[in-house]
C-alpha positions in Angstrom: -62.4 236.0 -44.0 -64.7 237.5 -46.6 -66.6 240.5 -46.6 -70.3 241.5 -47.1 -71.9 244.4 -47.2 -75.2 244.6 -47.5 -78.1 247.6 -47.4 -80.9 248.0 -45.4 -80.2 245.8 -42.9 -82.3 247.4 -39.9 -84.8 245.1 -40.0 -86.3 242.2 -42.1 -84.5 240.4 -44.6 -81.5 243.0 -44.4 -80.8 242.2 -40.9 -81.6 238.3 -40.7 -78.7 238.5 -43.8 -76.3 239.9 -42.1 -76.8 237.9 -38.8 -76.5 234.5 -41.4 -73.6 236.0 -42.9 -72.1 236.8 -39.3 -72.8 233.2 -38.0 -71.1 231.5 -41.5 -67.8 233.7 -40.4 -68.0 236.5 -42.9 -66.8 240.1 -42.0 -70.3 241.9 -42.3 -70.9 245.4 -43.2 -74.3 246.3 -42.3 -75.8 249.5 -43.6 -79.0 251.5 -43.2 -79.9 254.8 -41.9 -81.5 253.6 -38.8 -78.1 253.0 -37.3 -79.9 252.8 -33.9 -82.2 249.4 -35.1 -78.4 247.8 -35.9 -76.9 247.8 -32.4 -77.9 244.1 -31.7 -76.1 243.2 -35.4 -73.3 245.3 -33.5 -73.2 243.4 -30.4 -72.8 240.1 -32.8 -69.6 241.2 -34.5 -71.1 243.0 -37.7 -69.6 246.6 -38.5 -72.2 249.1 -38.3 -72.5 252.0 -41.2 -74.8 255.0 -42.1 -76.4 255.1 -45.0 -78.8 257.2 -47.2 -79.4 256.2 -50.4 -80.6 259.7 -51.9 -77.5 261.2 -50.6 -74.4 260.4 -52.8 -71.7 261.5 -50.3 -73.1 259.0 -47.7 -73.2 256.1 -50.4 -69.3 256.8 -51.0 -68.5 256.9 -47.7 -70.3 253.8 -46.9 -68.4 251.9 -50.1 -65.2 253.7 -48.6 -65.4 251.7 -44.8 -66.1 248.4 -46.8 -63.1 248.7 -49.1 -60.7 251.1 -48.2 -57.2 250.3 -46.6 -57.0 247.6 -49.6 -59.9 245.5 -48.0 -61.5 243.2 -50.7 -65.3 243.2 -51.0 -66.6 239.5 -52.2 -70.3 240.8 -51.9 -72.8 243.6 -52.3 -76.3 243.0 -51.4 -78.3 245.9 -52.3 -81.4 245.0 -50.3 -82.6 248.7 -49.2 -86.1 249.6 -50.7 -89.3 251.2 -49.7 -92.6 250.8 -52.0 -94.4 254.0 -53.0 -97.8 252.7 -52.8 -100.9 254.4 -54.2 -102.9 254.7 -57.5 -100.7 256.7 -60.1 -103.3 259.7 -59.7 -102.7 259.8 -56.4 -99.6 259.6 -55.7 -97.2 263.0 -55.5 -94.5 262.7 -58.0 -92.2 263.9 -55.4 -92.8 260.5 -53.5 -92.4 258.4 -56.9 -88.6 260.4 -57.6 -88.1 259.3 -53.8 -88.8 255.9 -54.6 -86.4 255.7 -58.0 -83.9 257.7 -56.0 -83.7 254.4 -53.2 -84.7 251.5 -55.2 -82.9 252.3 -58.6 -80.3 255.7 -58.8 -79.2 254.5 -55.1 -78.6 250.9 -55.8 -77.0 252.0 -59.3 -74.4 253.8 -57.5 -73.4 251.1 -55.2 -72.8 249.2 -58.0 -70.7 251.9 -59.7 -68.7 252.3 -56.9 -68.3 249.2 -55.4 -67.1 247.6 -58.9 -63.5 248.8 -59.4 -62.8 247.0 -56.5 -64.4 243.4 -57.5 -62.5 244.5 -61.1 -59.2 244.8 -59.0 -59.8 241.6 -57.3 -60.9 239.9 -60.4 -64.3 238.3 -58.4 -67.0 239.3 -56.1 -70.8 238.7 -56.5 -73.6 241.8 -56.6 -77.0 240.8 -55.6 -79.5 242.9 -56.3 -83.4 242.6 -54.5 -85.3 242.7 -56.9 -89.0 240.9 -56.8 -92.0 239.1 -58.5 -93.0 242.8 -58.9 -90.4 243.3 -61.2 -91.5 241.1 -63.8 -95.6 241.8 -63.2 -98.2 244.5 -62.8 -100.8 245.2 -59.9 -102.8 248.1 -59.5 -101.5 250.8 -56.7 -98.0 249.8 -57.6 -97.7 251.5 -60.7 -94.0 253.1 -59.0 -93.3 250.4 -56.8 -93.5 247.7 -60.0 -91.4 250.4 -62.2 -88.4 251.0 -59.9 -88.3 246.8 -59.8 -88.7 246.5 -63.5 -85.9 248.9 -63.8 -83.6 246.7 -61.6 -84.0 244.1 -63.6 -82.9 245.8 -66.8 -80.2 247.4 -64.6 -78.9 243.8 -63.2 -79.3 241.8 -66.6 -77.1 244.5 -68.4 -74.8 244.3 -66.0 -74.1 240.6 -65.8 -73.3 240.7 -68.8 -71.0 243.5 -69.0 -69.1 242.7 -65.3 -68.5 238.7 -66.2 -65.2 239.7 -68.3 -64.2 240.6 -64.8 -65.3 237.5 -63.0 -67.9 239.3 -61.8 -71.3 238.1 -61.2 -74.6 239.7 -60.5 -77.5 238.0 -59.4 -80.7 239.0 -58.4 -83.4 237.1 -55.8 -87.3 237.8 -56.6 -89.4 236.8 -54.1 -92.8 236.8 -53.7 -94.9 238.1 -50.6 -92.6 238.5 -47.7 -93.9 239.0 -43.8 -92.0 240.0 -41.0 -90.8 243.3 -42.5 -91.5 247.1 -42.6 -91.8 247.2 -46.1 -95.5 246.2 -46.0 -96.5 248.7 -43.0 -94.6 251.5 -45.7 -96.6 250.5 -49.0 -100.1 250.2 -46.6 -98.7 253.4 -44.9 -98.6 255.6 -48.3 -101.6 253.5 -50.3 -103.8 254.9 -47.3 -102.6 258.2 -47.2 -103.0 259.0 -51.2 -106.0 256.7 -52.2 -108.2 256.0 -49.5 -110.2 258.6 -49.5 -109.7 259.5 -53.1 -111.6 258.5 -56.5 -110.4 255.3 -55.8 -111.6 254.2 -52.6 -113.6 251.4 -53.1 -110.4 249.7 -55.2 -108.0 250.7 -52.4 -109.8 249.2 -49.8 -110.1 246.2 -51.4 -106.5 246.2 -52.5 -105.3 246.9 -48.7 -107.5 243.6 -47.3 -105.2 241.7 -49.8 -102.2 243.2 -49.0 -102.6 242.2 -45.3 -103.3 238.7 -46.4 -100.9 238.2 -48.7 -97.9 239.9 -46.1 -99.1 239.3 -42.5 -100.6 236.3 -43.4 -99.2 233.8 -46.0 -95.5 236.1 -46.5 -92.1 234.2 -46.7 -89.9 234.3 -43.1 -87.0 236.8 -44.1 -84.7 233.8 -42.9 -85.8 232.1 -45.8 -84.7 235.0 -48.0 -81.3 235.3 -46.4 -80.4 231.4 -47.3 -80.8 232.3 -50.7 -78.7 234.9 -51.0 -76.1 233.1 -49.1 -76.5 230.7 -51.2 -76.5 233.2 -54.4 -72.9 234.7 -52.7 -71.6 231.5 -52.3 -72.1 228.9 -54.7 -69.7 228.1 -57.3 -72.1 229.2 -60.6 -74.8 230.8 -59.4 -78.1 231.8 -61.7 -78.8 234.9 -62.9 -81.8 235.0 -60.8 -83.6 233.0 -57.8 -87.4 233.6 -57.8 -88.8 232.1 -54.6 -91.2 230.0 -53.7 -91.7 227.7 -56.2 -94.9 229.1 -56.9 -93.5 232.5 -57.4 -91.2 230.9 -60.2 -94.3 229.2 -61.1 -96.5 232.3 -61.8 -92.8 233.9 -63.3 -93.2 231.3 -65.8 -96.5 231.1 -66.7 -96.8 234.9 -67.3 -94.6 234.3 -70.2 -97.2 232.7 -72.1 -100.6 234.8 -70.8 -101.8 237.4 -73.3 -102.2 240.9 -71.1 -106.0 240.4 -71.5 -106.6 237.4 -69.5 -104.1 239.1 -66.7 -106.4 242.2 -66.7 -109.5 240.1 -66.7 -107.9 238.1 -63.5 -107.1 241.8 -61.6 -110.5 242.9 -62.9 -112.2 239.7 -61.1 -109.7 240.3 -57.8 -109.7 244.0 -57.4 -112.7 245.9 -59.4 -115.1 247.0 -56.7 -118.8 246.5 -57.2 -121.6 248.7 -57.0 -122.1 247.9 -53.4 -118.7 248.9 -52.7 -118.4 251.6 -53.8 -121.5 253.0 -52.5 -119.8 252.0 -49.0 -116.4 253.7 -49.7 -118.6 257.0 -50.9 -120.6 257.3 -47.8 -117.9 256.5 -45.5 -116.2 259.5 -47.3 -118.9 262.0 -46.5 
C-alpha cells in the first residue's frame, strides 16, 4: 500500500485528494489544523493529523506519524495555502509574513523534512500547489502572487537537485477554482484592508470579478485531485500540469506579451472611472 500525505485537506481540493487517494487504496495522511472538518475523511479510512504550518514542532511531528516506524512515504502534496488579499498599501506586513510563513517557509520545510526519507527509499514524488498566479500579476495580489512565484523557484530548483535520488517534484497550477475557502479568505482580507481605503473604487471592482471568476466559472476541486493523482502516479510525470487548457493557454502566451500590453489589459479590466469612484467616495462618507 502506498502512502500520501497531503496538507490542507479540510476542505476543497485538500480533502477531495485525499478521499481519491483513499478510494484508489492508498494509506492517506490527511493534515490540516481544522482537525474537526476531517472527521468524515476519518470515518473513510484516512489517518487524521494536526497541523500548523507556522509552527515548526507541529510540521515535524506531522512528517514524524507519516514516516516514522520505517513507513515509506511515496507522496507529499503540499496543498495548504491561504491568499493575503489587499492592495500592497493596505495590507499589514504582519499578514503578508503570515502568508510566506504558510505558502512558502511552511511548504519548504515539509520538503526538508520529508526528503531523507524519499532519499532512503530511493523514490517518492513532491507536489507542490502552486497556481496561474505563480507565473502572472493582478492587482490586490501583490503577496498572494509573490508567495506562488516563490514556489515555483522553490520547486524548479528542487527537481533538479532531488532527481539524483529518484525523486521527483511536480507542481499543478490551476486556474480559478470554486468550491473552496480559499476565495471566501482572499475576499475576506481584500474587504477588510481596501475597501474602504484609497482604493475603493479598484477593490470593488476587483471583488465583482473575483466572485465571477470563483463562484461562478471555478474548476470542481475533483478535477484538481485527478491531476495530482495522476502527477503521483504516472510513470514520467511533467514538471508542471497547468489546468484548464486555457490556463496553459494564457501560461503560454504570456511568454511572448511585452508587460505593456498586460498593464494596458488590467488597466481596461480593473481601473475605475470617474463615476466610480465618485460612488466608492460617497459610500465612504
Amino acid at each position: 500500500m502506498k502512502t500520501l500525505l497531503i496538507t490542507g485537506a479540510s476542505a476543497g481540493i485538500g480533502k477531495k485528494t485525499a478521499e481519491l487517494f483513499l478510494k484508489k487504496g492508498w494509506k492517506v495522511y490527511a493534515a490540516a489544523r481544522r482537525t474537526e472538518k476531517m472527521q468524515d475523511l476519518k470515518a473513510k479510512g484516512a489517518s487524521i493529523i494536526h497541523l500548523d504550518l507556522a509552527d515548526d514542532s507541529s510540521i515535524k511531528k506531522a512528517i514524524d506519524i507519516a514516516c516514522g516506524e520505517g513507513k515509506q512515504l511515496d507522496a507529499l502534496v503540499n496543498n495548504a495555502g491561504f491568499g493575503a488579499h489587499g492592495m500592497l498599501e493596505d495590507v499589514p506586513i504582519e499578514l503578508a509574513r503570515k502568508q510566506f510563513e504558510v505558502n512558502v517557509f511552511g511548504l519548504a520545510r515539509m520538503c526538508q523534512l520529508a526528503l531523507p526519507n524519499m532519499r532512503k527509499a530511493g523514490s517518492g514524488r513532491i507536489i507542490n500547489m502552486s497556481s496561474i498566479a505563480g507565473k502572472t500579476y493582478m492587482p490586490t495580489g501583490s503577496w498572494y502572487h509573490a508567495s506562488k512565484h516563490a514556489v515555483e523557484a522553490i520547486s524548479d530548483c528542487l527537481r533538479i537537485e532531488a532527481a539524483q535520488f529518484g525523486i521527483k517534484v511536480i507542481m499543478i497550477e490551476p486556474g480559478p477554482v470554486g468550491g473552496t475557502e480559499w476565495d471566501d479568505t482572499a475576499l475576506v482580507n481584500l474587504k477588510k484592508y481596501s475597501w474602504n481605503s484609497a482604493y475603493a473604487a479598484m477593490t470593488r471592482r476587483l471583488v465583482n470579478k473575483f466572485r465571477g471568476n470563483y463562484r461562478e466559472k471555478g474548476l470542481k476541486p475533483e478535477t484538481i485531485a485527478a491531476v495530482i493523482y495522476k502527477a503521483a502516479t504516472t510513470a514520467r510525470p511533467s514538471a508542471r500540469y497547468a489546468v484548464p487548457f486555457k490556463t496553459k493557454a494564457c501560461l503560454m502566451a504570456l511568454r511572448f506579451l511585452p508587460d505593456t500590453l498586460l498593464d494596458f489589459t488590467y488597466k481596461l479590466l480593473f481601473e475605475p472611472s470617474a463615476k466610480e469612484i465618485e460612488e466608492a467616495e460617497k459610500s465612504q462618507d
